[in-house]
C-alpha positions as CSV (number, residue, x, y, z in Angstrom):
1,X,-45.0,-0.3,27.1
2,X,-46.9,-1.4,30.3
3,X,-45.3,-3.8,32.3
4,X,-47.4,-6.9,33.0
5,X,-48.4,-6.1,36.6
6,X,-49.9,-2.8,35.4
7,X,-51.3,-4.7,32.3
8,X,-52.9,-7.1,34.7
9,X,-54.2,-4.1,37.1
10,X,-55.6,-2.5,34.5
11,X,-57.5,-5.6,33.1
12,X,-58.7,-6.0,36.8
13,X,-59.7,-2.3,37.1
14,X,-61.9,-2.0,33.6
15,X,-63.2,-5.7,34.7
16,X,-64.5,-4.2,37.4
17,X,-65.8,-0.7,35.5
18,X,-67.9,-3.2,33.3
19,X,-69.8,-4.4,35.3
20,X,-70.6,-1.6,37.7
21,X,-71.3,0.8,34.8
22,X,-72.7,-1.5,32.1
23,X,-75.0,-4.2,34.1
24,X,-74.8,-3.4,37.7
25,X,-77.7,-0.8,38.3
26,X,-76.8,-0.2,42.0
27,X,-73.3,-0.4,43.6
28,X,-73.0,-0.7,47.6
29,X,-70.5,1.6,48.9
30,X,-68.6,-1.0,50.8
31,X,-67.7,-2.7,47.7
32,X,-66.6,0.8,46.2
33,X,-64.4,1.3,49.1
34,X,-62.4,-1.7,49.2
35,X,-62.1,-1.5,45.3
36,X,-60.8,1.9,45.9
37,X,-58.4,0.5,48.9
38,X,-57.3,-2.2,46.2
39,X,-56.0,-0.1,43.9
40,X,-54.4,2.3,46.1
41,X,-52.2,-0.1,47.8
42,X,-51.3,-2.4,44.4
43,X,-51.0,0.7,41.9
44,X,-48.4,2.7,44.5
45,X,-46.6,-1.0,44.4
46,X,-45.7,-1.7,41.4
47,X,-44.9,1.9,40.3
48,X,-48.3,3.3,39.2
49,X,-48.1,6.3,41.2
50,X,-50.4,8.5,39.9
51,X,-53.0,6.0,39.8
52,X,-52.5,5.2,43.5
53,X,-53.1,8.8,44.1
54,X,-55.8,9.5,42.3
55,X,-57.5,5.9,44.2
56,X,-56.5,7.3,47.6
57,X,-57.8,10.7,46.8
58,X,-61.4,9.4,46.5
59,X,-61.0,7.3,49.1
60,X,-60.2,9.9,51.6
61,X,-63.7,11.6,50.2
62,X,-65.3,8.4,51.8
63,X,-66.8,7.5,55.3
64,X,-65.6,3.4,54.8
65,X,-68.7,2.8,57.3
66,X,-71.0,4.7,55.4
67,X,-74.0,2.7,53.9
68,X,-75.2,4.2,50.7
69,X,-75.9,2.9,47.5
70,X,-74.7,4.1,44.5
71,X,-76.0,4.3,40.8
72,X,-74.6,4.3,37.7
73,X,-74.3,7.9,36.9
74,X,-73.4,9.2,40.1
75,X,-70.7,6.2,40.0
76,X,-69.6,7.6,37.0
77,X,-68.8,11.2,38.0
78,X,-67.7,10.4,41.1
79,X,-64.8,8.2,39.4
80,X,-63.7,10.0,36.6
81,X,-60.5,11.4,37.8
82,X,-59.5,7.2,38.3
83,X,-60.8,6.6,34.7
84,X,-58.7,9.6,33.6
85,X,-55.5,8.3,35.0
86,X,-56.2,5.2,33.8
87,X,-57.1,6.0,30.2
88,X,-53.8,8.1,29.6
89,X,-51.7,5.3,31.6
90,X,-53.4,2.2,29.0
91,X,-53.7,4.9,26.0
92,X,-50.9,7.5,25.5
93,X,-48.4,9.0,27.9
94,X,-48.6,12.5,28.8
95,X,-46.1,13.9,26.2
96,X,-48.1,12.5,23.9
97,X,-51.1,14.5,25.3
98,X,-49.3,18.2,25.8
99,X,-47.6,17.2,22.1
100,X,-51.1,17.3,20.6
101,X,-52.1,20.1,22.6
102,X,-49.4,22.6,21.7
103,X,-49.2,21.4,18.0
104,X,-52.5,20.0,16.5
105,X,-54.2,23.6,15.3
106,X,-51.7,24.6,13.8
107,X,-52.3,21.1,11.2
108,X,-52.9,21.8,7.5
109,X,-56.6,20.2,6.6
110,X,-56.5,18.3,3.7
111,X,-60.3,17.5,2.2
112,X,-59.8,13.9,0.5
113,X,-63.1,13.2,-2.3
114,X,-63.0,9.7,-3.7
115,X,-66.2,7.1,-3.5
116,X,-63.3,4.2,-3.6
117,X,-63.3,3.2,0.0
118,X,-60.2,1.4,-0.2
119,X,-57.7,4.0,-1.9
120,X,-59.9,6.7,0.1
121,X,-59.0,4.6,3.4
122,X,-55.0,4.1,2.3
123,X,-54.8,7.7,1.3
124,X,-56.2,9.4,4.7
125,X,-53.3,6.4,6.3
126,X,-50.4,7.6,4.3
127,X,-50.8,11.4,4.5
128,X,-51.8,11.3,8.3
129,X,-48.2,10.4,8.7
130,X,-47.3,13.6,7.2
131,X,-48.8,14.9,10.2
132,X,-51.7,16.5,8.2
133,X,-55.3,16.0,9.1
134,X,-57.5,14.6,6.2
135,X,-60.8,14.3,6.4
136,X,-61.9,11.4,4.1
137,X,-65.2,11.8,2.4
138,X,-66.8,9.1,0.4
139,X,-69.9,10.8,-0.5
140,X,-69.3,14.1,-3.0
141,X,-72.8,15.4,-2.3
142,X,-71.7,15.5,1.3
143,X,-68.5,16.5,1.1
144,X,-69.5,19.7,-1.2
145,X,-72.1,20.5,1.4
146,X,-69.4,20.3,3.9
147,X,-66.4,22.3,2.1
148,X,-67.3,26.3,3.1
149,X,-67.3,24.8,7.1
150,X,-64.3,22.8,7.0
151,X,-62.2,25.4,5.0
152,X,-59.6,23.0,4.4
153,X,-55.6,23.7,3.0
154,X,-55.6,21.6,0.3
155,X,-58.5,19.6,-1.5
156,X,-57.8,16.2,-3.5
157,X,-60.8,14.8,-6.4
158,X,-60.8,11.7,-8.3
159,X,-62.6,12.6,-11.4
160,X,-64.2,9.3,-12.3
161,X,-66.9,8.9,-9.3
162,X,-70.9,7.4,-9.0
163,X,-72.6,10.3,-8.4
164,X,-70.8,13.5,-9.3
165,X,-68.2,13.9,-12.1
166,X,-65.1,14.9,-10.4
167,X,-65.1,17.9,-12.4
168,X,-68.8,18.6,-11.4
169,X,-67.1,18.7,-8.0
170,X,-64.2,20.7,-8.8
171,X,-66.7,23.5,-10.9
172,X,-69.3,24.0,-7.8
173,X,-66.2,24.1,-5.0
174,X,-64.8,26.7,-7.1
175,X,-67.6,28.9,-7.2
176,X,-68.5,28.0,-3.6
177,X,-65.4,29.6,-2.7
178,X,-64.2,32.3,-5.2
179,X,-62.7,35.2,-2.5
180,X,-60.3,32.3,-1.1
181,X,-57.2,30.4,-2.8
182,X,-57.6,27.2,-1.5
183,X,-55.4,24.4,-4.0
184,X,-57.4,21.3,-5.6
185,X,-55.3,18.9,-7.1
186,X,-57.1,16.0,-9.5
187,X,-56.6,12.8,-9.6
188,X,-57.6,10.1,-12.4
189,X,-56.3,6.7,-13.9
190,X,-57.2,8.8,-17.4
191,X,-54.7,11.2,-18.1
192,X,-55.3,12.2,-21.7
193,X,-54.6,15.7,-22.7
194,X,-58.1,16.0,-23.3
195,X,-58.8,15.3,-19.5
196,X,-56.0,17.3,-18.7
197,X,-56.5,20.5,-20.2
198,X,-60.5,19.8,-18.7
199,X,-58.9,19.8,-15.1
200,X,-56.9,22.8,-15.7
201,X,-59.4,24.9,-17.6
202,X,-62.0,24.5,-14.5
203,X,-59.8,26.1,-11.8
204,X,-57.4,22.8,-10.8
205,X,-54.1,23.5,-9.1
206,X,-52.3,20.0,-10.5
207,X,-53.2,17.1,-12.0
208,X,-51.6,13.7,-10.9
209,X,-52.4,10.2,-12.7
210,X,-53.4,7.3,-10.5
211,X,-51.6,4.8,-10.1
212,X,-49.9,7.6,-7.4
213,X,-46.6,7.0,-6.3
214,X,-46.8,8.3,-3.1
215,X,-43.5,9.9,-2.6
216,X,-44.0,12.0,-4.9
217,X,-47.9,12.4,-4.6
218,X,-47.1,14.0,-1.3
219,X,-44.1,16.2,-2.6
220,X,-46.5,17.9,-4.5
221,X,-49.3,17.6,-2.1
222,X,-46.0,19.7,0.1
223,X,-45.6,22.1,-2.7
224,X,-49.9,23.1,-2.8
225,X,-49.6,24.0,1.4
226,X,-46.3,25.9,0.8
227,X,-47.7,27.6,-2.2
228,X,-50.9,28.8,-0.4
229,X,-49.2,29.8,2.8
230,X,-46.9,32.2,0.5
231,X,-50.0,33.3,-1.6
232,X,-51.8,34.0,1.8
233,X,-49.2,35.9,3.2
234,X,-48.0,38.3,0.1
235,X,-52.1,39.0,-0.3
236,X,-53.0,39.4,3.2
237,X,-50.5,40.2,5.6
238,X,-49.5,43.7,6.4
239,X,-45.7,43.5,6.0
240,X,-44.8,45.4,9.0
241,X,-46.9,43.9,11.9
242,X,-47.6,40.5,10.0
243,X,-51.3,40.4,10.9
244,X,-53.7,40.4,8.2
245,X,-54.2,43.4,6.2
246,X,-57.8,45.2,5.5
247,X,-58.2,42.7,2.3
248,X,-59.3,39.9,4.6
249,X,-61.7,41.9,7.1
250,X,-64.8,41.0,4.4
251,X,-64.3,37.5,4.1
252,X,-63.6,37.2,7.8
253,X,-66.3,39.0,8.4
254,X,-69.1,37.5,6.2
255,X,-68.0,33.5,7.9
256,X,-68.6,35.0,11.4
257,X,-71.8,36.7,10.1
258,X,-72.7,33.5,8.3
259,X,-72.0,31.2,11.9
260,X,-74.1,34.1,13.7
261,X,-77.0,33.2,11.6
262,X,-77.2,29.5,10.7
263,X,-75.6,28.1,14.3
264,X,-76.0,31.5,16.8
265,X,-72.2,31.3,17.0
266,X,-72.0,35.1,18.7
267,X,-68.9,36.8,18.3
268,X,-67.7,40.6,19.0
269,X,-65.3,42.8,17.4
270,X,-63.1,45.3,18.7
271,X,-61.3,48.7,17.8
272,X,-57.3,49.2,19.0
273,X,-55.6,52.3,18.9
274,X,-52.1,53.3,20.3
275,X,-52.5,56.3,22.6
276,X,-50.5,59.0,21.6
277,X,-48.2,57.3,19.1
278,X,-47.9,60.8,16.6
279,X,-46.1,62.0,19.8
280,X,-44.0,58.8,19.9
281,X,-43.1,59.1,16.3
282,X,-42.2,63.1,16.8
283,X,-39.9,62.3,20.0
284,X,-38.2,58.9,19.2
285,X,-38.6,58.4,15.6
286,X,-40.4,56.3,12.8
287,X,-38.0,53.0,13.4
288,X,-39.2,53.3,17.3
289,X,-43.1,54.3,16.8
290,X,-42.9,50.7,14.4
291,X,-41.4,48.8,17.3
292,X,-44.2,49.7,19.5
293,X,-46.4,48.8,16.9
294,X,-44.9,45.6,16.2
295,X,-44.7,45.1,20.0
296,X,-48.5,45.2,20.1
297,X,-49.5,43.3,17.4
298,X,-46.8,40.7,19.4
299,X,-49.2,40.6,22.4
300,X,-52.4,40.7,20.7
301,X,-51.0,37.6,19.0
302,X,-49.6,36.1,22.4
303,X,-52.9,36.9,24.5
304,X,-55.2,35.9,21.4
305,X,-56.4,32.6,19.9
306,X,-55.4,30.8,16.6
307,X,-59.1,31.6,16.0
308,X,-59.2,34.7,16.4
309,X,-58.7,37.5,13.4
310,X,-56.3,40.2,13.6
311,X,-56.4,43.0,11.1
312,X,-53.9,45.8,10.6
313,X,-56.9,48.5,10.1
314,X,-54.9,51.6,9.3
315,X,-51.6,53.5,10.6
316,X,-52.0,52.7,14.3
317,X,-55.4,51.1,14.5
318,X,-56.2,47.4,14.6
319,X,-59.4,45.7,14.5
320,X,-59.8,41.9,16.0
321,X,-62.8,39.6,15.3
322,X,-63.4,37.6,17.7
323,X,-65.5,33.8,17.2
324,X,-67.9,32.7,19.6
325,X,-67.3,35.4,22.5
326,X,-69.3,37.9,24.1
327,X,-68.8,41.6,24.3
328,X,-67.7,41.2,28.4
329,X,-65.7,38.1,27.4
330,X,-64.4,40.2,24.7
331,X,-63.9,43.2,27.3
332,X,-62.1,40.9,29.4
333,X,-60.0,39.5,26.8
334,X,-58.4,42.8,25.9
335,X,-58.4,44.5,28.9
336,X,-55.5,41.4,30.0
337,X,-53.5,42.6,26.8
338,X,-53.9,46.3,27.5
339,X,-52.5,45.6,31.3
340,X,-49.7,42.9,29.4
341,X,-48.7,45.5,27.2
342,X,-48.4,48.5,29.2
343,X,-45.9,47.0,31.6
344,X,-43.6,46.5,28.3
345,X,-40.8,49.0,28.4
346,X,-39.4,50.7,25.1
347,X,-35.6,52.2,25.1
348,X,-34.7,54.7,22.9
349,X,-31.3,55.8,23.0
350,X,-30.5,56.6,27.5
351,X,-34.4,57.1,27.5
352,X,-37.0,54.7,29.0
353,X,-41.0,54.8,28.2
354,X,-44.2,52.8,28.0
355,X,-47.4,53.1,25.6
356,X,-51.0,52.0,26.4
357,X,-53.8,52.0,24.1
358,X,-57.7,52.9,23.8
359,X,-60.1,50.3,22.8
360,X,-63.8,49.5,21.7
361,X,-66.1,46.4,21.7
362,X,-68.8,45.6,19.8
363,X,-70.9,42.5,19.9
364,X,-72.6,41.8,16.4
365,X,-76.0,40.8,16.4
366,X,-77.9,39.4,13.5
367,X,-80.3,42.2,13.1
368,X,-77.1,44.3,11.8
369,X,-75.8,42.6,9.3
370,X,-73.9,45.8,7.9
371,X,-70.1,45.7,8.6
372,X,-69.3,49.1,8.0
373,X,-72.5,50.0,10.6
374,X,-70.9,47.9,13.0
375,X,-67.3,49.4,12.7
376,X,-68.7,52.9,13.0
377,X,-70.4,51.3,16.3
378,X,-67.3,49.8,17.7
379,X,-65.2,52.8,16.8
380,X,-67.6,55.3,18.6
381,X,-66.7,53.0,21.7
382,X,-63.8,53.4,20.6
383,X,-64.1,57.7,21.1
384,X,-65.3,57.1,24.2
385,X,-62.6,55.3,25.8
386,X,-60.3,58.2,24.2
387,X,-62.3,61.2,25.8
388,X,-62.5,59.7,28.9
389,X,-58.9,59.5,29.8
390,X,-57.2,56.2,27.1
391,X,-55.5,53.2,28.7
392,X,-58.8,51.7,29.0
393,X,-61.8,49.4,27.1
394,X,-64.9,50.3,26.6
395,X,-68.2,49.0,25.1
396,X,-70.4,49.7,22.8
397,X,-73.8,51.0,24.0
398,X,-77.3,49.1,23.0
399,X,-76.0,46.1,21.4
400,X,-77.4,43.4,24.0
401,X,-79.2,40.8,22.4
402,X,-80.3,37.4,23.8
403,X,-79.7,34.4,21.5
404,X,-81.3,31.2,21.7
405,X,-78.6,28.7,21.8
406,X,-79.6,25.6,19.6
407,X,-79.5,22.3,20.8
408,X,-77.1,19.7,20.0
409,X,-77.9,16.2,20.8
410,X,-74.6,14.0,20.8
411,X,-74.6,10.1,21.8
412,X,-72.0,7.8,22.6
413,X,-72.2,4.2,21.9
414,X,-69.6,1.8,23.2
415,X,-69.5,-1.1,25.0
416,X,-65.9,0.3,26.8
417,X,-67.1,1.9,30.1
418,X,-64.0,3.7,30.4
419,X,-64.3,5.0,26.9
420,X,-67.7,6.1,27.3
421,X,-67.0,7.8,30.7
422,X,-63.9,10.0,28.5
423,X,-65.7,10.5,26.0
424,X,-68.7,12.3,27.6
425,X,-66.1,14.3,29.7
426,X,-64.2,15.9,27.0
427,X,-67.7,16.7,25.6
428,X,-69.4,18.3,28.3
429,X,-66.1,20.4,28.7
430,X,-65.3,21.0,25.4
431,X,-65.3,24.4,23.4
432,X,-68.4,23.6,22.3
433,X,-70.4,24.1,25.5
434,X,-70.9,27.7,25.7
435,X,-72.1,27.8,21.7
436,X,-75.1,25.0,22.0
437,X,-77.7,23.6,24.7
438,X,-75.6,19.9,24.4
439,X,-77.4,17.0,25.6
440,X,-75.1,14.4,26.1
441,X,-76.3,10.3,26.0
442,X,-74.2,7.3,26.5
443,X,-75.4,4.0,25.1
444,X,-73.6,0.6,25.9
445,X,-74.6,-1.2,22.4
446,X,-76.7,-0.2,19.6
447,X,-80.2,-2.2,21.2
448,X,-79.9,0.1,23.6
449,X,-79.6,3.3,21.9
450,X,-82.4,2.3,19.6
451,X,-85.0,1.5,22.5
452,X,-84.5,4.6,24.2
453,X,-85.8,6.1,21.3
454,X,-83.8,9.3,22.2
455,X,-82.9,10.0,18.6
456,X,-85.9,11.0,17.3
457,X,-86.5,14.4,17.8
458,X,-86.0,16.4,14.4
459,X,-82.8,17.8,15.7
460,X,-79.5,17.4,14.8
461,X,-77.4,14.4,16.3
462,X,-73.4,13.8,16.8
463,X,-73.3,10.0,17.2
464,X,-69.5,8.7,18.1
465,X,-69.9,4.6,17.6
466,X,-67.8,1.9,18.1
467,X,-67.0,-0.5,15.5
468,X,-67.1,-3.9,17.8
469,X,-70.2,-4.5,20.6
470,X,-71.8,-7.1,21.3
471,X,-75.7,-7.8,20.7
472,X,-75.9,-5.3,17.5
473,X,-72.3,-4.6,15.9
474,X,-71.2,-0.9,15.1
475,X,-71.8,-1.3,11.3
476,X,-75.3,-2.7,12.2
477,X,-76.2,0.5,14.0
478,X,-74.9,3.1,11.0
479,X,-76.7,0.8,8.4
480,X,-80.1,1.4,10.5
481,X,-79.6,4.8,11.4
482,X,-78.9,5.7,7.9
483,X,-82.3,4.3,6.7
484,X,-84.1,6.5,9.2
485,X,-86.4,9.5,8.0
486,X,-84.3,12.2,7.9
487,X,-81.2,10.7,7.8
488,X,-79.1,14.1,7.7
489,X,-79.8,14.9,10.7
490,X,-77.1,12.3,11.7
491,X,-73.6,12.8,11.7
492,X,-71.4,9.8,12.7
493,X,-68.0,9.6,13.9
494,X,-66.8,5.7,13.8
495,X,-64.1,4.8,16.5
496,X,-62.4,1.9,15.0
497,X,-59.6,-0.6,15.8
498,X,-56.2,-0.5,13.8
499,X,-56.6,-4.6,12.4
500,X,-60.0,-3.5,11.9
501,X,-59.8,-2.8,7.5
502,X,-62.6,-4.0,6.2
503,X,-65.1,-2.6,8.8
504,X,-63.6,1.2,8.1
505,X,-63.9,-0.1,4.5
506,X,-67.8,-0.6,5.2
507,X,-68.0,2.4,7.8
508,X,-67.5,4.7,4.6
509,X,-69.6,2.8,2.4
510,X,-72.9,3.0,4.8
511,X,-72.2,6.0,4.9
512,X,-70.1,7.3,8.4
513,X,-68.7,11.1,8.3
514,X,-65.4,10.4,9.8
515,X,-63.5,7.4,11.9
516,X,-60.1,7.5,14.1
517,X,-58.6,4.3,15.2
518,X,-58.2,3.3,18.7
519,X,-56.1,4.0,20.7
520,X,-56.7,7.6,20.1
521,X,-55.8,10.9,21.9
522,X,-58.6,12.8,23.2
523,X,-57.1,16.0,21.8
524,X,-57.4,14.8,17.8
525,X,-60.5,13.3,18.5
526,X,-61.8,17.0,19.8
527,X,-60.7,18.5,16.9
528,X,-62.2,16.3,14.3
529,X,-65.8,16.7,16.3
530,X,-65.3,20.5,16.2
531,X,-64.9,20.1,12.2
532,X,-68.3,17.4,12.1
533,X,-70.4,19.7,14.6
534,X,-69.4,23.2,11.9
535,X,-71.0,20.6,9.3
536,X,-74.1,19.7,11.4
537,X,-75.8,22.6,12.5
């Protein structure tokens, strides 16, 4: 908690924010300075050191007899590091921030169906505090459209709903998604045998009648996540190395193909093999030639992403997908591991030694769809790295292709300068930069947005907007936007606050794709636009 001289500061310094960034069109740089000055010498007084040195920092970029005017934008950038330290100090502490970062991908993704806005709303609450992410979808239509993208853990339908039958639903997910186990549990107010033995028959995991009692509703939500993580691991991991087995190279495969061609998400593969392990078997023995292998498949997981797909391809070999990465990224990538993993040393009995490995790389392109065409190509770079002396990557020849990146408009509409200035930071730096041409647009209320008329290309748009502004309120805003001409195009993200009910009530009614309550860290917020920009584009 904040004590009530920083509370005050803090008022003081977003006082100030509003009016620079949201009416003031030009700001003179004497009255930057001294605001600067201000906070440096209160904020290091009471105790708010990091926000006296971030203040003095930028202050010590400026000539105080200098007589420039500044705008808006360049106001903006030149201030973020202040709004940064500010945000966190009003927001969330920095545990709080490197506890989201080291934890939230590894969340289960519950999928939550249900055109009831108010149990849809109380549901997302209570098993958020399980610390799962659910994405709460009001619409079926859009939620089936959404499912393959969001390839959630667990997926929860109420049968009786306006527009689709739960078990319409539960029948076209199914087929939608036949290579994968992913649980659907139903849920209904009507739990005749009849309905029942309906659920069952059409490929549901459990059936639970509403009214739920949620201890138990989320026991056996529990049981689902546990049940598919066990499923997952005796089908598709190689027992030795505990990386996937060959059984999930096709479906892995056919997604990354799939990205490739509907949002030109590149992405390479690559070929691993030990370098002389039949000699390490012959001189040390089985038990030792499977702790180098486990060794390696140790710091491909270490030096790899959660993202990324590691397959046990045969004996010694290993083949890695890699999402949204170049074959030189991809080069780089491995070339790191080879250097990590040949400095590892193996004992065997008094003996000391170290292995290396050979590798390919092969960026897919979407004239070759083929996947055995493109292992053949990424295993002949593969030979080649072998004749030419091992311990080293190499590529595969001919495979450069330039892809047009597709554009991705995203706009920001809030009233909040200092959440508008975050907001459009963590974008323009986010993971989704390298894959799209992003063009980025803040708005301080919905009037605005509207009269720049910005939104109307036929492209696809990302709009985060607040619940509360002045002039045109947040609900206002996604009513309109939803009765545009290709409405689709839209996806909105609603940023709410937590007394705030009944407008996340109407949010989902008019239609929005997802909300999150302020105060909200920036790290969940990412992840829930990475899962609404797979859906968009």
């Amino acid at each position: 908690m904040m004590n009530k001289y920083l509370q005050k500061l803090v008022k003081n310094v977003r006082g100030q924010l509003e009016i620079w960034l949201n009416k003031q069109t030009e700001i003179s740089h004497g009255d930057l300075y001294r605001f600067l000055h201000s906070i440096a010498g209160t904020a290091s007084t009471i105790g708010f050191t990091k926000g006296g040195e971030a203040a003095r920092e930028l202050m010590d970029q400026l000539d105080e007899k200098d007589t420039k005017v500044w705008g808006n934008e360049e106001l903006q950038l030149f201030l973020m590091p202040l709004i940064s330290t500010f945000y966190y100090e009003e927001f969330q502490t920095i545990e709080d921030v490197e506890k989201v970062e080291t934890g939230y991908n590894e969340k289960k993704l519950i999928l939550l169906i249900d055109d009831d806005t108010t149990l849809l709303m109380y549901l997302k609450d209570e098993l958020e505090k399980e610390d799962w992410v659910v994405m709460a979808i009001a619409d079926s239509e859009r939620a089936i459209a959404s499912y393959y993208d969001l390839d959630p853990d667990c997926v929860i339908i109420d049968i009786h709903m306006k527009k689709h039958n739960g078990f319409d639903v539960l029948q076209i997910l199914k087929e939608k998604m036949k290579q994968r186990f992913i649980p659907t549990i139903m849920i209904s107010i009507d739990d005749t045998k009849k309905t029942r033995m309906l659920s069952y028959q059409l490929g549901a995991d459990d059936f639970i009648r509403k009214p739920l009692e949620m201890d138990e509703f989320i026991v056996r939500i529990q049981r689902q996540l546990e049940r598919k993580q066990s499923i997952d691991e005796l089908i598709l991991i190689d027992e030795l190395t505990r990386v996937y087995n060959r059984k999930y190279l096709k479906q892995s495969y056919e997604r990354l193909f799939s990205n490739l061609e509907r949002r030109n998400e590149c992405f390479s593969m690559v070929m691993i093999d030990l370098d002389n392990f039949k000699k390490v078997n012959d001189t040390y023995g089985h038990i030792t030639g499977d702790k180098v292998l486990t060794q390696l498949a140790d710091e491909l997981r270490n030096g790899l992403r959660m993202s990324d797909v590691i397959i046990r391809y045969g004996g010694e070999e290993i083949l890695i997908l890699l999402p949204e990465t170049d074959r030189e990224n991809a080069k780089n990538i491995i070339e790191r591991i080879l250097q990590s993993y040949s400095a590892v040393v193996f004992t065997y009995e008094d003996k000391q030694f170290s292995c290396a490995f050979s590798a390919g790389v092969h960026e897919v392109t979407i004239g070759e769809p083929d996947l055995q065409e493109n292992i053949e190509k990424v295993d002949g770079a593969l030979y080649e790295a072998k004749n030419n002396g091992k311990n080293q990557v190499r590529l595969a020849v001919g495979n450069q292709v330039e892809v047009s990146k597709k554009k991705l408009h995203i706009g920001i509409i809030d009233d909040d300068p200092i959440i508008r200035t975050m907001l459009v930071d963590l974008i323009s730096k986010g993971s989704y930069k390298g894959k799209y041409e992003i063009d980025i647009q803040s708005f301080k209320d919905g009037m605005e947005f509207f009269d720049a008329k910005w939104h109307l290309n036929n492209e696809p748009y990302l709009i985060i907007l607040d619940g509360i502004m002045p002039r045109m309120d947040g609900l206002e805003v996604l009513q309109k936007i939803r009765k545009l001409p290709n409405k689709e195009r839209f996806t909105i993200m609603m940023l709410t606050s937590r007394n705030s009910e009944q407008d996340i009530l109407r949010a989902l009614q008019y239609g929005a794709d997802d909300y999150i309550t302020k105060p909200f860290k920036l790290l969940e917020l990412e992840f829930r636009l990475n899962h609404l920009i797979k859906r968009m584009v």
